[in-house]
N, C-alpha and C positions, 0 to 999 in steps of 0.2 A: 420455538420452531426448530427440527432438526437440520445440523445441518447434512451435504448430501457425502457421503463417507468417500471424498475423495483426498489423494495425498495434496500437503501445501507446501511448496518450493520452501517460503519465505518465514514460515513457522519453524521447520526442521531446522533451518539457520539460527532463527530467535532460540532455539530449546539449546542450540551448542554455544551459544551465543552467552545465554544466561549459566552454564555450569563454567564455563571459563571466567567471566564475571564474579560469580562465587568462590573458585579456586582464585582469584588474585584477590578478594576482598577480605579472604581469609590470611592473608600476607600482606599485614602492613606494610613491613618491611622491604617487601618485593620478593618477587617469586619470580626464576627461570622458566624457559619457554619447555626445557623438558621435565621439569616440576608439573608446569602445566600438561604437558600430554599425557605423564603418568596420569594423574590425578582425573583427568577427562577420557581418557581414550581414546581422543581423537588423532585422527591418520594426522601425520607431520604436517602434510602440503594442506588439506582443509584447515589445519588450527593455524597457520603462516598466513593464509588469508583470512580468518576470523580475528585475528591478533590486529594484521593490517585497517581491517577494518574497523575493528574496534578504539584502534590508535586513531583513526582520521577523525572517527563522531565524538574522539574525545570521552570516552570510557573508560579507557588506561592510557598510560604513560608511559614511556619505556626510560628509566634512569642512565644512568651513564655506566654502569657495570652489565647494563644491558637485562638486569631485570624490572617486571612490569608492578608497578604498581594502580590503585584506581583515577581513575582523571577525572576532571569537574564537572564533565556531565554527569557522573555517576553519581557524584556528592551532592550536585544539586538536584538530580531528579528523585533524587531518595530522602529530601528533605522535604517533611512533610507539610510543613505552614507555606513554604514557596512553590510546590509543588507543580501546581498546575501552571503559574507563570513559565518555569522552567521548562514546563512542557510544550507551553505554546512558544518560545522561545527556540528550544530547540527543535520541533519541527516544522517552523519558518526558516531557518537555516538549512536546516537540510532540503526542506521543497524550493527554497530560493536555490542552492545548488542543483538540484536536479532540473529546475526550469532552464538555468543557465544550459545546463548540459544537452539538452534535447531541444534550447531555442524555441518554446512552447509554456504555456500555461499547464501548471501541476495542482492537481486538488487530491485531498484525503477526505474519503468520503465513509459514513456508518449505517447501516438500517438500525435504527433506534426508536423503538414503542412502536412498530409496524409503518416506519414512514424514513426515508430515504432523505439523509441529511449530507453535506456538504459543512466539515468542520473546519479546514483549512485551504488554503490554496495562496500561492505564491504566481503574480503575471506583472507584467512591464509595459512599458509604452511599446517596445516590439513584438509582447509577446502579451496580448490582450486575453482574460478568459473571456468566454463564450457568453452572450448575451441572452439573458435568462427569460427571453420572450415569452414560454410559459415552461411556469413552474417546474423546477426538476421533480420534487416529490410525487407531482403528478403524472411525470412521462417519463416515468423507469422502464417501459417498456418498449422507449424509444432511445434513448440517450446512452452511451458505454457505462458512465457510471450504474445508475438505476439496473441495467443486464446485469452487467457483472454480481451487485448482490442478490438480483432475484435468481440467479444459478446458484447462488450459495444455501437456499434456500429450499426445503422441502413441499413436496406438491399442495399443499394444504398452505403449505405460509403462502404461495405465488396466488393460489387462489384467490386466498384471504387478501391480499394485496390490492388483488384484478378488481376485484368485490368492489373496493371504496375507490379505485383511481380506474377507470376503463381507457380500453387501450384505443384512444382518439386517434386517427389519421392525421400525422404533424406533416409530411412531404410525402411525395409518392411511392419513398420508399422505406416507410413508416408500416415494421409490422402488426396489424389488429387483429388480426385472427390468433386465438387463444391458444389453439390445439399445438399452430406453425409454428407460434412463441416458443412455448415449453420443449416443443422438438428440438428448436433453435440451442436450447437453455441447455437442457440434458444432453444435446452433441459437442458439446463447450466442451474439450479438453482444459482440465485443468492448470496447466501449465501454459497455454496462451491465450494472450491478449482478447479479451473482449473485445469486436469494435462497433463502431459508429459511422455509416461509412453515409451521409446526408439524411440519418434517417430520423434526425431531432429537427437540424435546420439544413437548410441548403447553403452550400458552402463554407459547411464544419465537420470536421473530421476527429472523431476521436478514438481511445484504446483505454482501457482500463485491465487491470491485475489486480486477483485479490490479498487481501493482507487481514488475513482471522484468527482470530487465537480462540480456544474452546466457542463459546457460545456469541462473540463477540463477530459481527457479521462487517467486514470493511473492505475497500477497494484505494486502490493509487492509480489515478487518472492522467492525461493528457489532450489536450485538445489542438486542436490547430486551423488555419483557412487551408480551402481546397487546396490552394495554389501549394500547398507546401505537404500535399499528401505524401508524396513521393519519399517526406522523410518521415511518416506515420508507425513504420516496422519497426525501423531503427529507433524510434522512441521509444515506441513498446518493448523494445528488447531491455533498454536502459531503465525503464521501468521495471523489469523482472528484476536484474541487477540490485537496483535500491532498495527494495521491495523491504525487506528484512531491516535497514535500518532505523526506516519509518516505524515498522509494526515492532522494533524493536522498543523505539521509546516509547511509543503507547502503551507497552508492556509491565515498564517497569515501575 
């Protein structure tokens, strides 16, 4: 299924993301920050916050003469017999920080073999996910997550989609009409937030952002009760923020 040829915030991050990764994994020994910018190209202040963040998810290290070497996340997501442990490892870390940060339940979600999956999610006694009264795979056409990937998605896959899940009336402001949806879908700015604004269940609110690398179709969610709409945007914004180092380590 194509996807529809627009830019992704949180990929162009992962692409700079992984050549600085490369330039420091080729220096055992440790490599300078201006090492790094020749060798990448990248503008000063972009690789100072690439660096940054790279340091915090634990990808490099920075020694004490101030050159960067790779960090343990790097060594263990690149290890192939632990691999996936690592990987669910570190992104329950990083969604349990982001839950933290936005006070809200966080999921990473993938369309995989034409059906709309939920692989991780981080929530708390304060911060409960959403209660799955009917099925997400079936009500993508209601839910932030399920939107968010059917926009990634070209007119023939949303079809194909519609075909085997139809779009059921969940609350009153559940959309079912097909033509409104894909309007809906296709006026989606790439750059913001999907949402949910009661139209899965009454008195849930959600936003989701996508996180796709080539053919690989995914979203980073949030949810929340009504009562706490009000800090819905500001999640979604911190959602755009993390975006990159979730879809980073699914990457690597």
């Amino acid at each position: 299924m194509a996807l529809q040829p627009e830019p992704n915030a949180p990929l162009h991050a992962v692409r700079n993301a992984l050549r600085v990764l490369d330039t420091v994994s080729r220096h055992p020994d440790g490599v300078t920050d201006s090492q790094i910018a020749r060798a990448t190209s990248l503008p000063t202040p972009s690789m100072a916050q690439m660096l940054a963040m790279l340091r915090s998810e634990g990808y490099v290290q920075q020694l004490s003469d101030g050159a960067y070497v790779t960090g343990s996340s790097l060594t263990e997501l690149g290890s192939g017999a632990s691999h996936d442990d690592s990987l669910r490892t570190k992104l329950q870390e990083t969604l349990a920080d982001i839950r933290d940060s936005v006070g809200a339940a966080v999921y990473v979600s993938r369309y995989i073999d034409g059906e709309v999956r939920i692989l991780h999610y981080a929530d708390g006694p304060g911060t409960p996910k959403v209660n799955e009264w009917a099925e997400f795979r079936r009500t993508a056409h209601a839910n932030a997550v399920g939107k968010c990937l059917l926009a990634q998605l070209d007119h023939d896959g949303r079809k194909d989609h519609l075909s085997r899940h139809k779009t059921a009336r969940l609350t009153s402001r559940t959309i079912t009409n097909e033509r409104v949806l894909f309007h809906r879908l296709d006026s989606q700015p790439p750059t913001v937030p999907v949402l949910d604004l009661q139209e899965y269940a009454v008195g849930t609110v959600c936003a989701a952002v996508p996180i796709t690398a080539g053919s690989a179709v995914g979203c980073l969610a949030v949810s929340m009760p009504l009562e706490k709409a009000h800090r819905l945007r500001k999640a979604a914004e911190t959602l755009n923020r993390r975006a990159a180092p979730v879809l980073l380590a699914l990457t690597i």
